[in-house]
KEVO-71676 format. One record per residue (C-alpha): x, y, z; residue in three letters. Coordinates in steps of 0.2 Angstrom, whole numbers, plus 5000, padded with zeros to 4 digits. Layout:
<bagus>
+------+------+------+-----+
!   c1 !   c2 !   c3 ! res !
+------+------+------+-----+
!    X !    Y !    Z ! ALA !
...
+------+------+------+-----+
</bagus>
This chain:
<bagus>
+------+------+------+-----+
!   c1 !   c2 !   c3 ! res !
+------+------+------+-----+
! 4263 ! 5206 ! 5013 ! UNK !
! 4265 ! 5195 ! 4997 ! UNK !
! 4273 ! 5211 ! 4989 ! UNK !
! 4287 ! 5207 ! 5002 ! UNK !
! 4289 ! 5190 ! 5001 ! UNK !
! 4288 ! 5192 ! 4980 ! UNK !
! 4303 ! 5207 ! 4982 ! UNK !
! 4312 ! 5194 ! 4995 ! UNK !
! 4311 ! 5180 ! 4982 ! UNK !
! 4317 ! 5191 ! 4967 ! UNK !
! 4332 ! 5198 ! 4978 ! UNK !
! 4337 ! 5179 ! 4984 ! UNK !
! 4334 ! 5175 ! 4965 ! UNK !
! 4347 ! 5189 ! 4957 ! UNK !
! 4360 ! 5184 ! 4968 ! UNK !
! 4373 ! 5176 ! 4959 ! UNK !
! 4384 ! 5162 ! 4965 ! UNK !
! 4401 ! 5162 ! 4972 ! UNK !
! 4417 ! 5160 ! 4962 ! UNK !
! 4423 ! 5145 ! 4960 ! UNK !
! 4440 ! 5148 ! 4956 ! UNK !
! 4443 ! 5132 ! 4946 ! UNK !
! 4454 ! 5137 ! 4931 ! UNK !
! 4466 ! 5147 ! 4946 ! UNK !
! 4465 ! 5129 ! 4956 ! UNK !
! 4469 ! 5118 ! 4938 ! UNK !
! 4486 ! 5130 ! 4932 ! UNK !
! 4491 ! 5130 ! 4951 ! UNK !
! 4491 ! 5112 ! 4950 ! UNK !
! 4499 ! 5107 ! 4934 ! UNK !
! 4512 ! 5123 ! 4936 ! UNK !
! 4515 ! 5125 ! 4954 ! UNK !
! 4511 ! 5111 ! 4969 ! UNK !
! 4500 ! 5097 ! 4965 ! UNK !
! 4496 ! 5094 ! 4982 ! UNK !
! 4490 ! 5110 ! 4987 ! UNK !
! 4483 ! 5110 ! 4970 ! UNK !
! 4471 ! 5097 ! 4972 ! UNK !
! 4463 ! 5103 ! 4988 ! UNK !
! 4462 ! 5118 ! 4981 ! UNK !
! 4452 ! 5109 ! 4965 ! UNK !
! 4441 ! 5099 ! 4977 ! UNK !
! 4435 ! 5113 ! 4986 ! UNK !
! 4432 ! 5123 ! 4969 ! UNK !
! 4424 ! 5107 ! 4962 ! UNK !
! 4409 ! 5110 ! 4977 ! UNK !
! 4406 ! 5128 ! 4975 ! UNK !
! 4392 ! 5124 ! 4963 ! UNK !
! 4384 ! 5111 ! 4971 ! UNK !
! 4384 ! 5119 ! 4986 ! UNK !
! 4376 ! 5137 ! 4979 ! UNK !
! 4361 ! 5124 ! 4968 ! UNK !
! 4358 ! 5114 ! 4984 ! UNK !
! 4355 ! 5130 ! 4994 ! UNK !
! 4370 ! 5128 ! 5004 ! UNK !
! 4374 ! 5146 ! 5000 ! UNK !
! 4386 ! 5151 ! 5017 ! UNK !
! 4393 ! 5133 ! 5014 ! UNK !
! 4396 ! 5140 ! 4993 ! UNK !
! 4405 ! 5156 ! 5001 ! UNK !
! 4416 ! 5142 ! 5012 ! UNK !
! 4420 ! 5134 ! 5001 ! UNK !
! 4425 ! 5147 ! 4986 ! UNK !
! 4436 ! 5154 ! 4999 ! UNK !
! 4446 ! 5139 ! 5003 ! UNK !
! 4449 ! 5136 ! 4985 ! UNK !
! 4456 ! 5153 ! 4983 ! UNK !
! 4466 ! 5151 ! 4998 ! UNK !
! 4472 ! 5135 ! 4994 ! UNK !
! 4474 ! 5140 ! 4975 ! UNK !
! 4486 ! 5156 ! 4982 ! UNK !
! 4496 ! 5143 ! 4994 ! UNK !
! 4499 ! 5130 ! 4979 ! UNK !
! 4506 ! 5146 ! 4968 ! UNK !
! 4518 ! 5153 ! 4982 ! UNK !
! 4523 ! 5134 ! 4988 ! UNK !
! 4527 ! 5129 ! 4969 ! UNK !
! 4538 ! 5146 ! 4967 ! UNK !
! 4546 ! 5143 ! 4983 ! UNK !
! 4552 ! 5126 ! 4978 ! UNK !
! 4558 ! 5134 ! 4962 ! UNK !
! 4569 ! 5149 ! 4967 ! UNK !
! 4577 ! 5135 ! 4982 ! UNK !
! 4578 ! 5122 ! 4967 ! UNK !
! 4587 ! 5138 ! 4958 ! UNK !
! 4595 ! 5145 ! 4972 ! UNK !
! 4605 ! 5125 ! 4978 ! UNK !
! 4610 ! 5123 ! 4959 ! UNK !
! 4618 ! 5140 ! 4957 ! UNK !
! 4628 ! 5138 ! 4976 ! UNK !
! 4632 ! 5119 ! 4968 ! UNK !
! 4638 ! 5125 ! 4951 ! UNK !
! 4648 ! 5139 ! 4964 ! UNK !
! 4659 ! 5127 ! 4975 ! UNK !
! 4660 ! 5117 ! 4962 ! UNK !
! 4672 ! 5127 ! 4953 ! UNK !
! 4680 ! 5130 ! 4966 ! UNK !
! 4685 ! 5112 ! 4968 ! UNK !
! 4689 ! 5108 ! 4950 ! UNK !
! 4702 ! 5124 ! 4952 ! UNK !
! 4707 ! 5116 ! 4965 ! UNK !
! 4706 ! 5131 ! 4976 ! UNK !
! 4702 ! 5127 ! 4995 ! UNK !
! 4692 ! 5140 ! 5004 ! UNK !
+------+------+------+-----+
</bagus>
């Protein structure tokens, strides 16, 4: 019986914590969307605590919402980009159309 419980306590004792995926939450921030960004960084920031306090389905949780929100901060901030890109180009377009004077 003790054999068990020592096998059970060395298995409980190799697993190894969730990731966190903090540096993916920081460059989506400072690159991409900061919101999105930030939640992602909060939930990464309680990985850790969560896995030490014993909190290890909570851990899990909580890596997964950072990744998620990590992926949704990237997508959002290159979204916004190609739009950016995409209203300057049909800007710069009809632009010259007006300064030829040409009416469409």
């Amino acid at each position: 019986m003790n054999e068990q419980i020592s096998q059970t306590q060395q298995f409980q004792q190799q697993e190894t914590p969730p990731p966190n995926y903090l540096a993916f939450a920081i460059i989506s921030t400072i690159l991409c969307c900061q919101l999105f960004g930030l939640i992602s960084i909060i939930y990464a920031a309680s990985v850790n605590t969560k896995w030490l306090s014993g909190d290890k389905e909570g851990a899990r949780r909580a890596s997964r919402n950072a990744k998620t929100w990590a992926i949704v901060a990237a997508i959002s901030g290159v979204s916004i980009l190609i739009i950016t890109a995409l209203v300057f180009a049909f800007t710069a377009f009809f632009a010259n159309f007006a300064s030829n004077g040409i009416n469409m």
